[in-house]
C-alpha positions in Angstrom: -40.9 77.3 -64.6 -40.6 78.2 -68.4 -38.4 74.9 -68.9 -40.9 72.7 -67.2 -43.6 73.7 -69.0 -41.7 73.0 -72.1 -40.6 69.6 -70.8 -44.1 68.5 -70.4 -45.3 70.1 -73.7 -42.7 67.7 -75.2 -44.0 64.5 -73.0 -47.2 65.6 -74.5 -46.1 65.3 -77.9 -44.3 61.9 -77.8 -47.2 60.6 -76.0 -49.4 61.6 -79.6 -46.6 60.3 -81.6 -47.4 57.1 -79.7 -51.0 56.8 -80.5 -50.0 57.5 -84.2 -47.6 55.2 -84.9 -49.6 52.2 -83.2 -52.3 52.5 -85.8 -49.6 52.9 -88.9 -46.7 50.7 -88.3 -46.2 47.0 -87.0 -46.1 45.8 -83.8 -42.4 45.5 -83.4 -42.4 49.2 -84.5 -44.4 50.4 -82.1 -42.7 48.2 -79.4 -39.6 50.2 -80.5 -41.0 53.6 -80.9 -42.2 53.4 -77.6 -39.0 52.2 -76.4 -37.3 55.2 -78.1 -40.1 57.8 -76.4 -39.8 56.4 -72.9 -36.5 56.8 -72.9 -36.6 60.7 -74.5 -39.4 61.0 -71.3 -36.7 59.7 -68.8 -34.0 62.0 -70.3 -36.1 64.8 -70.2 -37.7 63.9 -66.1 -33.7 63.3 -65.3 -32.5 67.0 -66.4 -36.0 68.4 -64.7 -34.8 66.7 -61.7 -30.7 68.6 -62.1 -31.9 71.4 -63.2 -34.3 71.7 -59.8 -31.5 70.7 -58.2 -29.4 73.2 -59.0 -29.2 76.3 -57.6 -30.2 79.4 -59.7 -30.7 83.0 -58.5 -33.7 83.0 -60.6 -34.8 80.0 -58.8 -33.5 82.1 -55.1 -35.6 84.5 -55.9 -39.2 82.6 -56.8 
């Protein structure tokens, strides 16, 4: 549970990064910075997804 929370604390971030950037940089920078964050947010939803996968005896025992 402790890494999930942390994964969508970081979503959470990159989302506000987002926002920021848009009303300091150029259009083409934001296009890109929001490129670079969904793909961070994919990366971090595909190891949420392995790590559920996998079997833990921490996870056994929840």
């Amino acid at each position: 549970m402790h890494v999930h929370e942390q994964q969508q604390q970081q979503q959470q971030q990159q989302q506000q990064q987002q926002q920021q950037q848009q009303q300091n940089f150029s259009p083409a920078a934001t296009a890109a910075a929001a490129a670079a964050a969904a793909a961070a947010a994919a990366e971090l939803l595909t190891s949420a997804m392995l790590y559920r996968r996998t079997p833990s005896a921490a996870g056994e025992e929840e």
